[in-house]
C-alpha positions as a LaTeX table, in Angstrom:
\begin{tabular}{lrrr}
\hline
Residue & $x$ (\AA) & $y$ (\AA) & $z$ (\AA) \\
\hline
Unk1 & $-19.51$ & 29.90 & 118.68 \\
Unk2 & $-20.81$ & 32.54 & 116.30 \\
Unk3 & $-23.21$ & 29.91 & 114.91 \\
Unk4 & $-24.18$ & 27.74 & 117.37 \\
Unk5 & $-25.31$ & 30.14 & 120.00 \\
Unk6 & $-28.17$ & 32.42 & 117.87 \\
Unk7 & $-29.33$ & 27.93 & 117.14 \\
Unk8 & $-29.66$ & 27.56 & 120.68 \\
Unk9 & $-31.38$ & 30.87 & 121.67 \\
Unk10 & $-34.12$ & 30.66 & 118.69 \\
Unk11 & $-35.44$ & 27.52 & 119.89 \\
Unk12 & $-36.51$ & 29.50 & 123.12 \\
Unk13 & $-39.42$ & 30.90 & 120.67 \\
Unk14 & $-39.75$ & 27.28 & 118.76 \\
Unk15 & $-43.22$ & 26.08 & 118.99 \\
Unk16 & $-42.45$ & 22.35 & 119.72 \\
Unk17 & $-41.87$ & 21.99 & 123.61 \\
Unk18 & $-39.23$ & 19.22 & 122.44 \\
Unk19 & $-37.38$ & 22.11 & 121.09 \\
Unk20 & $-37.76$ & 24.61 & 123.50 \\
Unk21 & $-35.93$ & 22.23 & 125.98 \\
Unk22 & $-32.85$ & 24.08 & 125.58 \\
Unk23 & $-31.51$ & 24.29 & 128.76 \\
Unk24 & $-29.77$ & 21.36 & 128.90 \\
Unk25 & $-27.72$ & 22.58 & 125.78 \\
Unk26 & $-27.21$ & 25.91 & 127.85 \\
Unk27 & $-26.20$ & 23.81 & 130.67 \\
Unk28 & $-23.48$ & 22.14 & 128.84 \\
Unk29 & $-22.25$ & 25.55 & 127.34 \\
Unk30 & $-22.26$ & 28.43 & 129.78 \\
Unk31 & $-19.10$ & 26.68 & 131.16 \\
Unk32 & $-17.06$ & 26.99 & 127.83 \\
Unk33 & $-18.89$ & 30.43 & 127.05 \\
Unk34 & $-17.64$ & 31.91 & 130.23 \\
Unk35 & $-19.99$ & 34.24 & 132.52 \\
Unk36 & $-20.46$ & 37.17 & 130.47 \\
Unk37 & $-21.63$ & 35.54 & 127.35 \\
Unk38 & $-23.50$ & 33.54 & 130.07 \\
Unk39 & $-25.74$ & 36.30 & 131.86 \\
Unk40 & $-25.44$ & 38.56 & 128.77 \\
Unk41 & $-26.79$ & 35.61 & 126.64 \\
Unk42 & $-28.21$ & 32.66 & 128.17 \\
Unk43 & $-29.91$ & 34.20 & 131.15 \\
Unk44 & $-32.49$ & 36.08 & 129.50 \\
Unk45 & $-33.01$ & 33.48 & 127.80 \\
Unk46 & $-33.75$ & 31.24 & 130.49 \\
Unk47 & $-35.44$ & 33.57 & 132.38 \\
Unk48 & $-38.14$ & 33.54 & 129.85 \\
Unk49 & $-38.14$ & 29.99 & 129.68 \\
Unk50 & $-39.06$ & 29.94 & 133.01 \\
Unk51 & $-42.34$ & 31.34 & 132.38 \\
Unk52 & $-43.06$ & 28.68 & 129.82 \\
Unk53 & $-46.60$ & 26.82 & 129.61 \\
Unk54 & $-45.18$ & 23.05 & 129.67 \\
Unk55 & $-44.17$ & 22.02 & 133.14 \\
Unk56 & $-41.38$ & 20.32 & 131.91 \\
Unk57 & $-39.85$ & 23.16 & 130.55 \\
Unk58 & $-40.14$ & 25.29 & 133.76 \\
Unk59 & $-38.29$ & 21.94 & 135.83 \\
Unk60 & $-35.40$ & 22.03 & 133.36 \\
Unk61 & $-34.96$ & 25.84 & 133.92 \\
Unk62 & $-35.28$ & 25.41 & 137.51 \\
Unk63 & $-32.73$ & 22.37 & 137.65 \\
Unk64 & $-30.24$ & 24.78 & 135.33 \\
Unk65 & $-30.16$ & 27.58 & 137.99 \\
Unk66 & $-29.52$ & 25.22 & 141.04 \\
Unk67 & $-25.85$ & 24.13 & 139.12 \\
Unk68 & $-23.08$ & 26.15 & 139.99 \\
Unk69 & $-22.51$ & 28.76 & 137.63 \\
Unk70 & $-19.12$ & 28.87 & 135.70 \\
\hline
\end{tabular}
């Protein structure tokens, strides 16, 4: 956990759009992380990836915020 999490939250600042696709990884880890790593975390996180250039980027956010939370 210690490792993998700072991964996934640097690629919020990568400059490849490929990379900065990380919400499906948040997607698959909020669950395990539990909410307050979640909102402490990941939300910020996708909160400025929500105001990202690509379009694509913006549609993955959106479509991670519709799912239930954990």
């Amino acid at each position: 956990m210690q490792h993998i999490v700072p991964q996934v939250l640097d690629m919020v600042n990568n400059p490849h759009y490929l990379h900065r696709m990380m919400a499906h990884a948040i997607s698959l880890m909020a669950p395990v992380m539990g909410s307050e790593i979640t909102c402490s975390k990941f939300l910020p996180v996708v909160v400025e990836a929500s105001k990202d250039r690509v379009p694509n980027i913006k549609f993955n956010v959106a479509k991670l915020l519709q799912s239930p939370s954990p």
